[in-house]
Structures are given as structure tokens and as C-alpha cells.
N, C-alpha and C positions, 0 to 999 in steps of 0.2 A: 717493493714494486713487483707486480706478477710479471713473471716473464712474458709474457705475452702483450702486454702494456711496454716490456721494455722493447721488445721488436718494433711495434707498431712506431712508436718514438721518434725511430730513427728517418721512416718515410714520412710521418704526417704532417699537416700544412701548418699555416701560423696560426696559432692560437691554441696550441694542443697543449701548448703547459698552463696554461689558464684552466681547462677541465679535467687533466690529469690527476690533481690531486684526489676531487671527489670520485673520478672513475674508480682510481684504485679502491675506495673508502667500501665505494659500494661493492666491487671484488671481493673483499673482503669477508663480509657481509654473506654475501653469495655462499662460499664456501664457510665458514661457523653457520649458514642454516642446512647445508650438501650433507654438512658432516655432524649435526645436532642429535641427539639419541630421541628412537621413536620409541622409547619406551611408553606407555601411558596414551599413546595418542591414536587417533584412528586413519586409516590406511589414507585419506584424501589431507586429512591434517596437515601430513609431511609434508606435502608440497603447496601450503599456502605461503608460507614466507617465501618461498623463491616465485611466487606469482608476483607478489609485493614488490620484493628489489629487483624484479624485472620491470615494474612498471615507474618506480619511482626513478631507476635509471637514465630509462627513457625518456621519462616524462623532465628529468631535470636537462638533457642538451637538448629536448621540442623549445622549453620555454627560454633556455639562453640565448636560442634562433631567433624564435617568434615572439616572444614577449619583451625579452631584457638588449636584443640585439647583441651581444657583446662574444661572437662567433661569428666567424664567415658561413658563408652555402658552401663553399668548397671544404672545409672541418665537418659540417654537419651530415653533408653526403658522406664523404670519409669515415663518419663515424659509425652510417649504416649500411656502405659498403663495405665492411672490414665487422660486420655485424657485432662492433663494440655497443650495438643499442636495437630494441625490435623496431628495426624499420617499419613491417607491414601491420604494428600496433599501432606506430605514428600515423602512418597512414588515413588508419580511421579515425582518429581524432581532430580531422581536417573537416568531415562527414557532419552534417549537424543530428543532434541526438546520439553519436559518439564520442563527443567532446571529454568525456573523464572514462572512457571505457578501461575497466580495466585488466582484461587479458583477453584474447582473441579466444581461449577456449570458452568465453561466456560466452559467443556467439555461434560455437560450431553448436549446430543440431544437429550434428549426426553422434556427437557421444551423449547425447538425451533416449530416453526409452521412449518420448512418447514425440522427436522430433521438432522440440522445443529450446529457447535462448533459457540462460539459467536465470534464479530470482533474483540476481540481484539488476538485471535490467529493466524490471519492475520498480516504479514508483513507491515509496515508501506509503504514502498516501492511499493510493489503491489495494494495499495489501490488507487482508484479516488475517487476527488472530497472533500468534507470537511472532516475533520477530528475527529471522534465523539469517545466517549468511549463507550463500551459496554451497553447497559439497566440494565443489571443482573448484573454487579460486579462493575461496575464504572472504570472499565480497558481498557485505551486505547489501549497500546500496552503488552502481555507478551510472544511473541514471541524471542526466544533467540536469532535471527540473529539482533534485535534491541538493538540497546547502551541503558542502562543503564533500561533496564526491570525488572520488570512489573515498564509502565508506567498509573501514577491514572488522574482520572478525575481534580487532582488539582495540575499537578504538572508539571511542563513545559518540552512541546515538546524537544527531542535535536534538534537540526542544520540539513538542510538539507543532508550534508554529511552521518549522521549518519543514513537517510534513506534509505542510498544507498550500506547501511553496509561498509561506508568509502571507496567507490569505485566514488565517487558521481563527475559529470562533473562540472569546471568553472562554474559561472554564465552567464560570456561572451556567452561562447561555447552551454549553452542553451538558452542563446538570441536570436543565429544566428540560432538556431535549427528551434526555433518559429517562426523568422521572413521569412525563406524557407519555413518553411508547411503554414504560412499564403499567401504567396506569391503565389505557388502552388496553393493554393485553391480557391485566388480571380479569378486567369485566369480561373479554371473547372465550376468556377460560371459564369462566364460572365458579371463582374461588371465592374465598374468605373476605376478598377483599373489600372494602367499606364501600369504597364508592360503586363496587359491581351492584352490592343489595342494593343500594339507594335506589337504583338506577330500576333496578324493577320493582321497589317500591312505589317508585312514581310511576311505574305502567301502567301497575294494578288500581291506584289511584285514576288516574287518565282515562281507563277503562269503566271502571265498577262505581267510584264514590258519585260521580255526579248523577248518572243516567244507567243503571245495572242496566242489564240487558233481560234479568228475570225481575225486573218490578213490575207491578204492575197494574202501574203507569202507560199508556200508548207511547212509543216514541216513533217522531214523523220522519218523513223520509229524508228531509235536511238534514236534519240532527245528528243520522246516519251515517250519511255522504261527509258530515264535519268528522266526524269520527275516526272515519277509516283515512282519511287527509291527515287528520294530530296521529293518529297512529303510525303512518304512513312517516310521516317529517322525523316523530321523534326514534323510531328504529333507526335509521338513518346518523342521526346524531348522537345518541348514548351508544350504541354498538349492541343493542338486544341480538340476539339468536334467534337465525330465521329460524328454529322448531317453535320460540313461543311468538313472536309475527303471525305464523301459521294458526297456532293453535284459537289466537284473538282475531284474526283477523277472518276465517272460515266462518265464526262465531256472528260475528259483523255482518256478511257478506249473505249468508242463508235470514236474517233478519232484514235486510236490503231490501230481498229477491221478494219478500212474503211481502211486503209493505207495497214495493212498485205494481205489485199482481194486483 
């Protein structure tokens, strides 16, 4: 037992040897991460484990209060008068939407550059791109709409559902998502892609095969007017490039103007 556990000992209320054992445990703990070698690791690294057994500390006499009852209010204050727990961590956890926070420097903005709470108060969900934990705490996630929060630098992601706070779609149904906006995209590119030619195959078609515009055939001023409508509709729905819209549609429009004259 740390000496300091042993002092306390002697003033504390009833029920203090009921939490004693794990207090020391996490003690423990505390000092093999104080005194762990930073060989290998980078300067914010060091101090994510003691973010950790600071909060799991704490977090175990909040729920022996508030959850399991099995401690008095007068042990519980004792425990964060005599700062054997981060009282003003507890605190916020009382706060809705800091119910798993997990360490009070995620929240100071003043050691951010740009004035900012760190990423792990950010929603797993709303996030792009790889998934990192925090610099400052080693906190991936402790936002409370994530399952099973605060998540630490070494402790496994949940399942994609869980990012979606269990609303999360099929894998299929994001398949087919992907492969529409990819699809989409190759045609606005104007690549290789199969369905881009087709797509202005049938323009050209739409355009020229029935009624050219250099036959010559008269064509009436309806005919015209339907024209530039199916032209009109189908840019819109295949994704053509307003330069060739333009290019057909000017074409159109100076044929119009001669016929209504």
C-alpha cells in the first residue's frame, strides 16, 4: 500500500476498505506508466497512459456512487476532497454530451493552435479519412453518441454500425452507393469509361439520326421546339458537359430563330 493510501486510511469514512483495494491497484499502475521507458515513442505518447488511469480511476468511484450505490456521498466527496480521484473530471460527466469525456485537456482550447476541443470529441461518424486518436490524450473516440466510449489508442475500433450510432446501411446498399457516384463521376470526367460513351452516343443519336439539322429536308418550328426540350431533359439526366449542351444547343437555337422569322 502507498503511503499515502496508508495516511488517508486512518481519517476516512465507512466504506473506504471496500475501494482500497482497487485504489491502490490503479496506484500502481500510475507509477509503472510515471516510470515506463520513452524510448521509441513520441513526446505526447508518454502521457497517454496516465490520461487513461486517470480516468478509469475516477470513473470507477463516479459509478460505485452513481450506478452500483455501494459507497456513501460522504466517501465519495472524501475521495475528491483528498483529490484521491479528478473531481472536476467527474464533474463534467454529470453535463450531457460529457458523459464519457475523457480528460479535461480535451476540452481546454487554449492548448490547440487554432482554439479548438481535440478529435476525439468529434463523432466517429462525421469524421473523414483515417482514423487517429487524439495527440493530447490518446482518445480516439469520447463522444457519447459512440458505442462503447471513451475509445483509447489501443483498444479496438467497434464495427462499422456503431459509427453510425447503430442506424448504419448494408454493406451491399453502400456498394451500390459507391459504384453510382463512381459511375456519375467517370461520365463529368470524360474518361474511358463505358457508360460515359454511351451516354453521348445517344446524344449524337438524339440529335442527328432522326432530323440532321444539315438535311435537306425543311424541319418545322415544332419539331425544333421538341428538340431542344429532349435535349434539354436528357443533359440533365445523363450528366453531358455544358461545352457540348452548348455546342448542340446554339446549333438548335440559330435554326429556331430562322424558321420563327
Amino acid at each position: 500500500m502507498s503511503n499515502r493510501l496508508q495516511r488517508l486510511s486512518k481519517k476516512a469514512p465507512e466504506g473506504w476498505d471496500t475501494v482500497l483495494p482497487t485504489l491502490e491497484m490503479f496506484d500502481n499502475r500510475m507509477k509503472d506508466a510515471v516510470n515506463e521507458s520513452h524510448e521509441g515513442k513520441r513526446k505526447h505518447e508518454t502521457t497517454w497512459p496516465i490520461h487513461r488511469i486517470n480516468y478509469e480511476k475516477s470513473r470507477y468511484v463516479y459509478e460505485m456512487y452513481y450506478n452500483k450505490e455501494e459507497i456513501s456521498r460522504e466517501l465519495y466527496d472524501f475521495c475528491i476532497r483528498e483529490k484521491v480521484v479528478d473531481g472536476q473530471l467527474m464533474a463534467k460527466w454529470k453535463k450531457p454530451g460529457y458523459e464519457f469525456l475523457c480528460s479535461l485537456a480535451a476540452i481546454n482550447k487554449g492548448s490547440t493552435n487554432f482554439g479548438t476541443t481535440s478529435v476525439c470529441r468529434v463523432p466517429l461518424r462525421l469524421r473523414s479519412g483515417k482514423i487517429a486518436p487524439s495527440v493530447t490524450t490518446g482518445c480516439i473516440s469520447c463522444a457519447s453518441c459512440d458505442k462503447g466510449a471513451p475509445i483509447w489508442w489501443n483498444s479496438r475500433l467497434p464495427q462499422e454500425e456503431g459509427r453510425s450510432g447503430g442506424k448504419g446501411r448494408p454493406d451491399e446498399a453502400q456498394e451500390e452507393e459507391d459504384a453510382e457516384v463512381e459511375r456519375r463521376a467517370a461520365m463529368l470526367r470524360g474518361d474511358g469509361d463505358a457508360g460515359a460513351k454511351r451516354a453521348r452516343t445517344d446524344l449524337t443519336h438524339l440529335l442527328h439520326d432522326d432530323d440532321p439539322l444539315d438535311s435537306s429536308r425543311p424541319m418545322t418550328t415544332c419539331k425544333l421546339e421538341r428538340k431542344m426540350v429532349r435535349l434539354s431533359n436528357y443533359t440533365h439526366c445523363v450528366g453531358v458537359s455544358e461545352c457540348e449542351m452548348q455546342s448542340h444547343g446554339v446549333a438548335l437555337n440559330e435554326e429556331l430563330l430562322r424558321k420563327k422569322k
